[in-house]
MARGUSE-280761 format. One record per residue: x, y, z of N, C-alpha, C in turn. Coordinates in steps of 0.1 Angstrom, whole numbers, plus 5000, padded with zeros to 4 digits. Example, Ala and Ser with C-alpha at 12.3 -4.5 7.8 and 13.67 -1.06 7.14 Angstrom:
BEGIN
513249435078512349555078513249675078512849785071513749895071512950005079
# end
This chain:
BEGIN
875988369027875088489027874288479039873988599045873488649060871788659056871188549053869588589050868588639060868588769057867788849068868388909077869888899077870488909090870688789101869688699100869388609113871088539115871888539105873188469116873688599125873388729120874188779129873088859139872088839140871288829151871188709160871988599156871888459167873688479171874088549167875688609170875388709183874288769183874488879186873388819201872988749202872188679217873288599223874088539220875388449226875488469241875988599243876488649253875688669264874288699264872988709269872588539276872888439261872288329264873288279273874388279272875588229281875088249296874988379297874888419310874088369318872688369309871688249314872088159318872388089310872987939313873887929324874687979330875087959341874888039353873988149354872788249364870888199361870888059363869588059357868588159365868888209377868488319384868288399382868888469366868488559358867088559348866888469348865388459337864188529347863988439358862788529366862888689363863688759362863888899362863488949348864388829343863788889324862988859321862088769328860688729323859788839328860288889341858788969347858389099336857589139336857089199328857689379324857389389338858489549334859789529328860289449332862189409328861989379316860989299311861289239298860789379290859989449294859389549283860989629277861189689293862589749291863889699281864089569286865089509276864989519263863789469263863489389245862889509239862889679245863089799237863989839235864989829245866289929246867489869242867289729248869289649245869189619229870189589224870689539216870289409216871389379226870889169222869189139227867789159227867089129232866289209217866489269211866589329193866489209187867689199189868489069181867188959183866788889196866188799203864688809195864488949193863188999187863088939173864188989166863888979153864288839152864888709154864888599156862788529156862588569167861688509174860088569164860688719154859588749143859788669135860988609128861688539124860588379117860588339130860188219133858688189133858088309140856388319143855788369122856988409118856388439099856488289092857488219101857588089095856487989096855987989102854987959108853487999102853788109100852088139091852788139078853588139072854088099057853687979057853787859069853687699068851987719067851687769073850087729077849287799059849887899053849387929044849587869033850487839028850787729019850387639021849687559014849287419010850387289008851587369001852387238996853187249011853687329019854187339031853187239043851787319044851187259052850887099055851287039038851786889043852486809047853586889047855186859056854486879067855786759077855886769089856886839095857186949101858387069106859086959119859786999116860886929123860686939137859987059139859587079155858487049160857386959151856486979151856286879161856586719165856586639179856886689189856986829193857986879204856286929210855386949203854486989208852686949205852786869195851586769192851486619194852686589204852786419206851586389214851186289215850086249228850686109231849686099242850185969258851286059265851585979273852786009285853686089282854486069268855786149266855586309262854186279262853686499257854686549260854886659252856486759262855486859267854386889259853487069263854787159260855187159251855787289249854987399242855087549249854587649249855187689236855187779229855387829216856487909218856487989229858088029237858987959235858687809242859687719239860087659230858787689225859387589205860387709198860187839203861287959199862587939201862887879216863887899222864687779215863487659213864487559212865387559192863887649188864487669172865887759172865687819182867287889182868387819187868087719197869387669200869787579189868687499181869287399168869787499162869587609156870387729146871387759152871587799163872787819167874087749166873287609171874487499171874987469156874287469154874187449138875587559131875387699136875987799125877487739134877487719147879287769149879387599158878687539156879287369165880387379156880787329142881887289136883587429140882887549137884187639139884287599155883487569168883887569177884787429183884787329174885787279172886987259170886887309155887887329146889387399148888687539156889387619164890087599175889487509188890887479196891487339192890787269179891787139179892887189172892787269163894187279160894887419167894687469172895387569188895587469195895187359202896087239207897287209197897087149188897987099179899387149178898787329178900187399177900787419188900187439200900787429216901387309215901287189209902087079213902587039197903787079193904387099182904786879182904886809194905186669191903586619190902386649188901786599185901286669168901286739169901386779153902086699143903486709146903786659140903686459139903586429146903086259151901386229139900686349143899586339134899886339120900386469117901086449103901386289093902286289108902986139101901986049096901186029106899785889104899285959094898686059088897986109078898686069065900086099063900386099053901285919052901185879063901785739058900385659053899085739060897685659055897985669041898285789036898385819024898985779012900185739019901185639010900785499008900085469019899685339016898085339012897785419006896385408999894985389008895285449018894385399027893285529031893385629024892285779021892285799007891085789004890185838996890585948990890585948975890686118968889586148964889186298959889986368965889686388977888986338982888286368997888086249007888786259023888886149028887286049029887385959033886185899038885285929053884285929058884585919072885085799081884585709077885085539077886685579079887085669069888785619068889585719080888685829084889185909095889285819108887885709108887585659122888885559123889485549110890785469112892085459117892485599119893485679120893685699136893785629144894285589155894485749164895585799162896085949169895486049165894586029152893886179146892686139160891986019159890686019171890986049182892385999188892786059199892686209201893186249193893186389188891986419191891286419186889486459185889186449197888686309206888386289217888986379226890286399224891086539235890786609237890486709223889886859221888086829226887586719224886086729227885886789244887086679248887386659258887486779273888386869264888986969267888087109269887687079257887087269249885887199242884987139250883687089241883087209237882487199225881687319214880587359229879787319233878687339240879087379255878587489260879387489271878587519284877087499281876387489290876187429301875287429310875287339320874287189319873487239307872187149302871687049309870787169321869887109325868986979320868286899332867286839334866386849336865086829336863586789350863786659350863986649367863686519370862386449369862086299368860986269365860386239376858786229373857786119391858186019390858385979404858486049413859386079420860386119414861486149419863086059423863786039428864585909427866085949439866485849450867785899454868785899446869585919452871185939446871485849448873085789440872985679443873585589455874185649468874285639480873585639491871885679480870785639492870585779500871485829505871185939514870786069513870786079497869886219491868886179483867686269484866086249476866386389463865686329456865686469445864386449444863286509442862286539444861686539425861286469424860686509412859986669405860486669394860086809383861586909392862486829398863286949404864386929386864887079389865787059377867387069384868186969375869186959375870186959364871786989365871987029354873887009362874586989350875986929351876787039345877887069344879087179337879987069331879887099318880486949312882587029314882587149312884387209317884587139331883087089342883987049357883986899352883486829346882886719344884386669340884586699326885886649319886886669324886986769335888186769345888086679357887386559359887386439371888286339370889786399377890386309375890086119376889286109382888685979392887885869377887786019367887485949356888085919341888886069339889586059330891186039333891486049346893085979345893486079352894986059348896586179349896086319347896186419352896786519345894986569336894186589343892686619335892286729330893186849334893186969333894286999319895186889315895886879304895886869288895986909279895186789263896286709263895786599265896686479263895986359257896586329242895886289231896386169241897586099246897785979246896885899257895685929268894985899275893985809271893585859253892885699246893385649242894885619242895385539233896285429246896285319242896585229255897685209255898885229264899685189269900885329265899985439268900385579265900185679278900085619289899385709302899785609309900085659325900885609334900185529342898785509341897585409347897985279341898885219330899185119333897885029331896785019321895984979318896384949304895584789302896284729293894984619285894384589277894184489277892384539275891184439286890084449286890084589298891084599305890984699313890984829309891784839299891584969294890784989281890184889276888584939266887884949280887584949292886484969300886685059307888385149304888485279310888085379299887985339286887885449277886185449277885685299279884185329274883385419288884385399300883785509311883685639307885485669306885585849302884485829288883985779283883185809272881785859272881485709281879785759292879985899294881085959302880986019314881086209303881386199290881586269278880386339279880286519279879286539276879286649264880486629252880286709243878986699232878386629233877686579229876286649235876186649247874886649255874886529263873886499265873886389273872586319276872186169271870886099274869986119262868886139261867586159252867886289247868286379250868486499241869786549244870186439234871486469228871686519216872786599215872486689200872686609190871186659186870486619168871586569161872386679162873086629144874686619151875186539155876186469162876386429155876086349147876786209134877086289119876486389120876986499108877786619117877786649124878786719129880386659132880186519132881286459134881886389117880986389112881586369097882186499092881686639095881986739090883386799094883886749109884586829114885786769112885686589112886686509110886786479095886386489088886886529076887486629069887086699077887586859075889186889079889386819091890486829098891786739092890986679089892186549078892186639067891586689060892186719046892786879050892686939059893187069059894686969062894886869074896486869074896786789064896286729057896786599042897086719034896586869031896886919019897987059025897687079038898287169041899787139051900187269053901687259064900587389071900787389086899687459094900587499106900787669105901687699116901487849119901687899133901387989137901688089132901088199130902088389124902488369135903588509129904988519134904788579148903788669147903988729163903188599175902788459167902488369174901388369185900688489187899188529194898488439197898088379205897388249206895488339200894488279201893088299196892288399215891488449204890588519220889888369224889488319236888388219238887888199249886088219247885188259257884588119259883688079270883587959271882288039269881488059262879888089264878487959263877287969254876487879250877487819243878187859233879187729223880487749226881487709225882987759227882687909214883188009221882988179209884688179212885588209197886588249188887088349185888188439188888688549178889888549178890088599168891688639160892688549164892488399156892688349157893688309138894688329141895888399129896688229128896288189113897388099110897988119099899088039095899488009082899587919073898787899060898687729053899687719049900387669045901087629028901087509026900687529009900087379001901687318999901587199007902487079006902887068991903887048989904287018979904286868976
# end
């Protein structure tokens, strides 16, 4: 159920927010005052942005008005009452912006998974079926949980994590550039010959990132489950050498985010999606309609999905 509308008013900013995120050149404009008046009367998504951000400012005096509320601590509430050094001073703007990005992540992180791991799957009909196998031989030999796997028992399953790590890899949910501020006083690079100036911001593209060959291997631009699995990739790493190639490409991972504000709910997003993914292929057979359409897919703030057509059938 759509309460108040707000999922399909945080649907309906995506495309706005995306843009941001990689033109941060665009915010001065939409901040200045005439531009914002204009927008946030006339467009659609800046509606949307409105009723969100009324949304959040009623939450707010509902907390302060209630008594049994006003003894809880809001989840956002260290983001802007901490004291000593780590103060953030976040403006109430920002405590807006940032309650929308946890809601956001929140409504579509798991579908924006879910969606190109198994559109991988079916583009590589020998890894599907390879997966298959390991699921259901876990299965025979008692090694998943009814009726619902474990997550413990997914982290066991050798080619399903390969699997995962690929798609993270590939088509991470998040597709921003997620900026930094650097801190005082500032610090070189690490070749010595460039200064970054402290409070300057900086910010990575995790699509160029996961494409370095220099870090992830062969072929970086490819899904290729067999790159964590050792002695499956043509690097010829074997041994301690290849747990300290996987723990690099791992550092170097930014589905996740990256550092101190890494996304919140990582360890429930990864219980949700990898359990999820096991029991759809443990109970199902998963194969493309017939006209075989691959899915629409936008790389925006999260990986955005459409018409994206499959077919279950319950295993017998």
């Amino acid at each position: 159920m759509d309460v108040k509308g707000l999922l399909a008013a945080l649907q309906g900013v995506y495309s706005m927010s995306a843009s941001a995120a990689v033109m941060p050149w665009l915010m001065p404009l939409l901040r200045h005052p005439t531009w914002r008046n204009w927008f946030w009367r006339y467009t659609k998504t800046f509606k949307n942005m409105e009723k969100l951000f009324t949304h959040f400012d009623s939450m707010l005096q509902q907390g302060e008005a209630d008594p049994e509320i006003k003894q809880s601590t809001p989840f956002f509430e260290g983001l802007y009452t901490a004291d000593g050094p780590e103060k953030s001073n976040f403006s109430r703007e920002d405590l807006k912006a940032e309650v929308i990005t946890f809601t956001a992540a929140t409504l579509d992180g798991v579908a924006a998974f879910v969606s190109p791991f198994f559109d991988n799957l079916l583009q590589h009909p020998d890894a599907l079926s390879r997966l298959v196998d390991e699921i259901r031989s876990a299965e025979r030999h008692g090694q998943l949980s009814s009726p619902v796997v474990s997550y413990d028992e997914t982290l066991k399953l050798d080619y399903f994590m390969a699997c995962v790590k690929e798609t993270l890899r590939c088509d991470a949910p998040a597709q921003t550039i997620l900026p930094r501020l650097v801190s005082q006083p500032g610090y070189f690079f690490y070749d010595g010959s460039t200064f970054v100036p402290g409070g300057a911001e900086m910010g990575a593209s995790p699509y160029i990132v996961h494409r370095d060959e220099s870090i992830f291997g062969p072929k970086p631009s490819e899904w290729v489950p067999g790159r964590w699995l050792e002695g499956q990739m043509p690097h010829e790493k074997t041994g301690a050498a290849f747990d300290a190639y996987v723990r690099r490409m791992e550092k170097y991972g930014m589905w996740w985010g990256y550092g101190d504000r890494e996304c919140a709910g990582k360890f429930y997003a990864q219980m949700q999606t990898q359990k999820l993914c096991v029991e759809l292929l443990r109970r199902f057979d998963i194969k493309p309609t017939l006209n075989r359409k691959r899915f629409t897919h936008k790389r925006w703030a999260v990986g955005m999905f459409w018409d994206q057509h499959l077919q279950f059938s319950k295993q017998a």
